[in-house]
C-alpha positions as CSV (number, residue, x, y, z in Angstrom):
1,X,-15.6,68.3,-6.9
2,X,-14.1,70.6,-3.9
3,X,-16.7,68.9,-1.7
4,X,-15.0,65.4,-2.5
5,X,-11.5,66.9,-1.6
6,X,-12.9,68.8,1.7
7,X,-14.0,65.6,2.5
8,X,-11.1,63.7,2.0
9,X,-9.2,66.5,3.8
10,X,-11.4,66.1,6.7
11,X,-10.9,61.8,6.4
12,X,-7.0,62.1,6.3
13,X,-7.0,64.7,9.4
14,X,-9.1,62.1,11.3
15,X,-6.7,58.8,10.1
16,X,-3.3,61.2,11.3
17,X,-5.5,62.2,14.6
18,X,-6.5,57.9,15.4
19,X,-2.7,57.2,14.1
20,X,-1.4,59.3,16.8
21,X,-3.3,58.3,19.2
22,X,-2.4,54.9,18.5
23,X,1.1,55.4,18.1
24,X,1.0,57.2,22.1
25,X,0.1,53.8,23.2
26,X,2.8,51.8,21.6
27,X,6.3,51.6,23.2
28,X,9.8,50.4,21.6
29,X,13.1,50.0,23.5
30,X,16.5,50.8,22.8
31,X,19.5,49.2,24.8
32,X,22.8,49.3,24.7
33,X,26.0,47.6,26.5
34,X,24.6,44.8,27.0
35,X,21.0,46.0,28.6
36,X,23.3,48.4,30.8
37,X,20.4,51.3,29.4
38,X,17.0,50.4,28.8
39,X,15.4,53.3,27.0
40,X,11.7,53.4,26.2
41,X,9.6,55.9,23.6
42,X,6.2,55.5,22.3
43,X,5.5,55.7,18.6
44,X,5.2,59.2,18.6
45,X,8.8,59.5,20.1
46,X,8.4,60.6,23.2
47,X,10.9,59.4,25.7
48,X,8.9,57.3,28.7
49,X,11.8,56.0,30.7
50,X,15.7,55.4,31.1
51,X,17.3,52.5,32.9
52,X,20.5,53.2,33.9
53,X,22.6,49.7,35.6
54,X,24.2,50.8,39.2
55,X,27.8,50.4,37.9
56,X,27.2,52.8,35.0
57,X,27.1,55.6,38.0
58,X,30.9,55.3,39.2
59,X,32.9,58.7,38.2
60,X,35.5,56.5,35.7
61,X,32.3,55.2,34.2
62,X,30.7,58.7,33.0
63,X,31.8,58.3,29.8
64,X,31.0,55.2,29.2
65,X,27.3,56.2,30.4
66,X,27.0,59.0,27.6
67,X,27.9,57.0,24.7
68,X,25.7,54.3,26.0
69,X,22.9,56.3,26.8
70,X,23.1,57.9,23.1
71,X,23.4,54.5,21.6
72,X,20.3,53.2,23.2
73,X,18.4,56.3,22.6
74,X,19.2,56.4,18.9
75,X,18.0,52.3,18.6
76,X,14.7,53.5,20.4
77,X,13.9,56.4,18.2
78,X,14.8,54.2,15.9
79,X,12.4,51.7,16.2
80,X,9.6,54.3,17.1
81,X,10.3,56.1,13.7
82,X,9.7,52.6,11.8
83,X,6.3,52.3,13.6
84,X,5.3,55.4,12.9
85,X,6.1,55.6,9.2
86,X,4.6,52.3,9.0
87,X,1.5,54.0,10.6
88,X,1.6,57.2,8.3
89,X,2.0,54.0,4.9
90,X,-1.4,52.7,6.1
91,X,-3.0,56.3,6.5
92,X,-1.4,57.4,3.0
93,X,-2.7,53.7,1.9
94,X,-6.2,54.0,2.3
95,X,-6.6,57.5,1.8
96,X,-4.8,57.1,-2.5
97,X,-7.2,53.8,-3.3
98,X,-5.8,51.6,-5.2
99,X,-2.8,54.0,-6.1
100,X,-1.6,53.9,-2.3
101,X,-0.2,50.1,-2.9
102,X,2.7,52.1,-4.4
103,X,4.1,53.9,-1.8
C-alpha cells in the first residue's frame, strides 16, 4: 500500500520536473499601446525580453512608459500563468485516473 503511494509520489515529482522543463521552453507575449512594449516570459514566468518603441523614451513620455510597461507585463504573465496551469491540469490528470477528468 505505501509502496503504491511512494511510487506515485516519485511519478508526480518526475511529471512537475518534465512540466517545467517544458514550460522553460515556451514563450508568451504581452503588448500594450499598440505593440509600443513587447514583453516576453516563458511558461514558468520568467521575464526573457522587453521592447520598448524609441518615442516611449522622451522625458513627457515616462509615464506613459510605466503604465504601458505594466500593462504588457501583466497580459504576458498572464498568458504564461494559463499555460502553466494548463500544464499542472495534465500532470494532476494523469496522475487521479479516471477521477482527474474532473478538475
Amino acid at each position: 500500500m505505501f509502496g503504491n503511494i511512494f511510487g506515485k509520489l516519485q511519478e508526480a515529482q518526475q511529471k512537475m520536473k518534465e512540466s517545467k522543463e517544458r514550460l522553460a521552453g515556451v514563450t508568451m507575449d504581452g503588448e500594450a499601446g499598440d505593440g509600443a512594449i513587447k514583453v516576453t516570459v516563458t511558461g514558468n514566468r520568467e521575464v526573457k525580453s522587453i521592447d520598448i518603441a524609441e518615442h516611449l523614451f522622451a522625458a513627457d513620455k515616462k509615464e506613459e512608459m510605466e503604465d504601458l510597461l505594466l500593462t504588457a507585463l501583466n497580459r504576458a504573465l498572464k498568458n504564461a500563468e494559463s499555460a502553466w496551469e494548463a500544464e499542472m491540469k495534465d500532470v494532476a490528470g494523469g496522475m487521479l485516473g479516471p477521477l482527474g477528468g474532473l478538475l
